[in-house]
C-alpha atoms as an extended CHARMM CRD file, in Angstrom:
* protein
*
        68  EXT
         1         1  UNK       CA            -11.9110000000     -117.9130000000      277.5100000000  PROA      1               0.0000000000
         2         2  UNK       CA             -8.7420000000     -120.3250000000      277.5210000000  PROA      2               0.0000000000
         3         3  UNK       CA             -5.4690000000     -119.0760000000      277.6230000000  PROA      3               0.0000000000
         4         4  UNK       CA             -1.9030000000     -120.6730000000      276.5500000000  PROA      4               0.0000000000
         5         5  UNK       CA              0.0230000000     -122.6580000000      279.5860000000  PROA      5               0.0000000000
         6         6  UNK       CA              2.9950000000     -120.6780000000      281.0930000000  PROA      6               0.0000000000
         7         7  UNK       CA              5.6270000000     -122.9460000000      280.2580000000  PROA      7               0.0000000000
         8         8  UNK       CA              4.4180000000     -123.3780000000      276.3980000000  PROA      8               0.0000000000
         9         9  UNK       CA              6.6570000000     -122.2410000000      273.3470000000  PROA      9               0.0000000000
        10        10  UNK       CA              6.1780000000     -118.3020000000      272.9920000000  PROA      10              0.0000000000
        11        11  UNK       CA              4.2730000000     -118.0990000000      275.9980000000  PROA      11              0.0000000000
        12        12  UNK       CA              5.3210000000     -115.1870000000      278.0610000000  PROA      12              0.0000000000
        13        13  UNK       CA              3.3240000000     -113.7170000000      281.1960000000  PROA      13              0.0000000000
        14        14  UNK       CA              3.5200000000     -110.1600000000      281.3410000000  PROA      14              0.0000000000
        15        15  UNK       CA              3.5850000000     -108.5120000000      285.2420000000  PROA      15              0.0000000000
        16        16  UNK       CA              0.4020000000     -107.3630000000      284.8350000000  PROA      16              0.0000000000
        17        17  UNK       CA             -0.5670000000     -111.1430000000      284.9340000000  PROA      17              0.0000000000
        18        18  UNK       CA             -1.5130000000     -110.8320000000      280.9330000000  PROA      18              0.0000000000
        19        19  UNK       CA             -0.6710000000     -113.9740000000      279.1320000000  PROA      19              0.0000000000
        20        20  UNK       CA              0.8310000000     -113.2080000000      275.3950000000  PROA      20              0.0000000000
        21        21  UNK       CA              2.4690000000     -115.8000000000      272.7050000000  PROA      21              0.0000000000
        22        22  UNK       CA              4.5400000000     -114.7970000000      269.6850000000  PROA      22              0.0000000000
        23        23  UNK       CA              4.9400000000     -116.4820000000      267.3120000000  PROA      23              0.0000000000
        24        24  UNK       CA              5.6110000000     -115.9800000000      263.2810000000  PROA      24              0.0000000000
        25        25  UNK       CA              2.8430000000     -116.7040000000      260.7880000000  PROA      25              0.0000000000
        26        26  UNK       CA              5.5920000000     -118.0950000000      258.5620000000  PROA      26              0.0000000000
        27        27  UNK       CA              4.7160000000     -121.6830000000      261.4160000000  PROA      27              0.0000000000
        28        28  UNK       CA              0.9190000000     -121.8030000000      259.7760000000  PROA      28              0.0000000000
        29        29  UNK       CA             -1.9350000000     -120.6060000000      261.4770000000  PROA      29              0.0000000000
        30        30  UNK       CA             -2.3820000000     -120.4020000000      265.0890000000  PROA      30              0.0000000000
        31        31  UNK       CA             -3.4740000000     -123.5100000000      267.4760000000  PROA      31              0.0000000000
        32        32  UNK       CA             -6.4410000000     -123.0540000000      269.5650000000  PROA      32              0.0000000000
        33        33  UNK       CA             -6.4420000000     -121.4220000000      271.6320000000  PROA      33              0.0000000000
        34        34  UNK       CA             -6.8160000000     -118.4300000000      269.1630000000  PROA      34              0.0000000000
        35        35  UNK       CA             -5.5990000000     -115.3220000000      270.0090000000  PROA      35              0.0000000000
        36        36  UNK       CA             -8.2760000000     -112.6010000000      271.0650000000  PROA      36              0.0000000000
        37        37  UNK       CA             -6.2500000000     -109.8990000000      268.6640000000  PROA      37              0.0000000000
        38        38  UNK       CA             -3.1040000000     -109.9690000000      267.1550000000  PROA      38              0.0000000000
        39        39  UNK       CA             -0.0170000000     -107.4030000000      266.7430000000  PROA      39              0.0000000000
        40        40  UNK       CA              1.9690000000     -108.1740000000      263.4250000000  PROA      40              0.0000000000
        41        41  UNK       CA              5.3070000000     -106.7210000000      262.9930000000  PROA      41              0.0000000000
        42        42  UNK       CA              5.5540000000     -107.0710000000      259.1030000000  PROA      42              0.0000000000
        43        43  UNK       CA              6.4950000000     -104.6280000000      256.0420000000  PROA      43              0.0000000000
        44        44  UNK       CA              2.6830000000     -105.5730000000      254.5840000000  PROA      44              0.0000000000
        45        45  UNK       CA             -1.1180000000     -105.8860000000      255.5160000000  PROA      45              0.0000000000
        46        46  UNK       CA             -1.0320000000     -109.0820000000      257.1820000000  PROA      46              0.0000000000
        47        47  UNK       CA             -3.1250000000     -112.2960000000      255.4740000000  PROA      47              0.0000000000
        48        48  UNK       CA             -6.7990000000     -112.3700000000      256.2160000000  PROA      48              0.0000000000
        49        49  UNK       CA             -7.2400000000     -113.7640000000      259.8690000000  PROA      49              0.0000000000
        50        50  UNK       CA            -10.1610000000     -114.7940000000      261.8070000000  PROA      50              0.0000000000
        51        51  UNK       CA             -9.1820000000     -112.1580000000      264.9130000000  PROA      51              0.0000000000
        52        52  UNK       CA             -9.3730000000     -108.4020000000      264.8770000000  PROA      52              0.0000000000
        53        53  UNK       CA             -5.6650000000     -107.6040000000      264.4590000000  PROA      53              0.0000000000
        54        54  UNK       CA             -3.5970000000     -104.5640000000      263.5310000000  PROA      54              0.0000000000
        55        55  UNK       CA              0.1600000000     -103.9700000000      262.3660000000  PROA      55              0.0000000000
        56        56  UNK       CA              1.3510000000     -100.7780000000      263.9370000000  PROA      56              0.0000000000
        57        57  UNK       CA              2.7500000000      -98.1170000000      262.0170000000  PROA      57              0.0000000000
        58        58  UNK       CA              6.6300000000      -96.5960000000      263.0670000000  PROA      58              0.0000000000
        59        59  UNK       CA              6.8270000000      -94.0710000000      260.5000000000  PROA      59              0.0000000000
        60        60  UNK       CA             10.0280000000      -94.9030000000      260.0330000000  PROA      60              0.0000000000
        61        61  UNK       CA             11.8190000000      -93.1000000000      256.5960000000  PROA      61              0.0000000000
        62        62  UNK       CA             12.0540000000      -95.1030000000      253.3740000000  PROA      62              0.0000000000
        63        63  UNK       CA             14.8270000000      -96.5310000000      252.8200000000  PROA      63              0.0000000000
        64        64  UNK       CA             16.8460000000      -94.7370000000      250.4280000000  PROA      64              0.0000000000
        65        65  UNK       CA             19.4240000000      -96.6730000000      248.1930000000  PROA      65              0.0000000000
        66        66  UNK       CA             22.8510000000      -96.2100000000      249.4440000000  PROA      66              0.0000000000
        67        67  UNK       CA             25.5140000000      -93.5440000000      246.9550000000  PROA      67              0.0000000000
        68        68  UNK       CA             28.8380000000      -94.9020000000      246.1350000000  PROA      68              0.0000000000
């Protein structure tokens, strides 16, 4: 498995010695290396991808519509 060099854009190395990259899909798809899975902090399903991914759910309220 390849991973991302420490000193690239997003890179960040975790203390446990786990290598992670964000990065927004608004840049395009990924480069290779592709990411093993993917976490996607978005208010939809993200688009189709070729890794298993997931978007976590905060159950967080609606928002409600402010009354003047």
């Amino acid at each position: 498995m390849q991973t991302w060099e420490k000193d690239a854009l997003g890179v960040v190395v975790l203390p446990s010695g786990r290598t992670v990259r964000g990065r927004g899909l608004r840049n395009g798809p990924a480069a290779e290396p592709f990411p093993a899975y993917g976490v996607y902090l978005l208010g939809n399903q993200p688009p189709p991808l070729p890794w298993e991914s997931r978007r976590p759910d905060f159950l967080l309220p609606e928002r409600r519509e402010s009354r003047a």
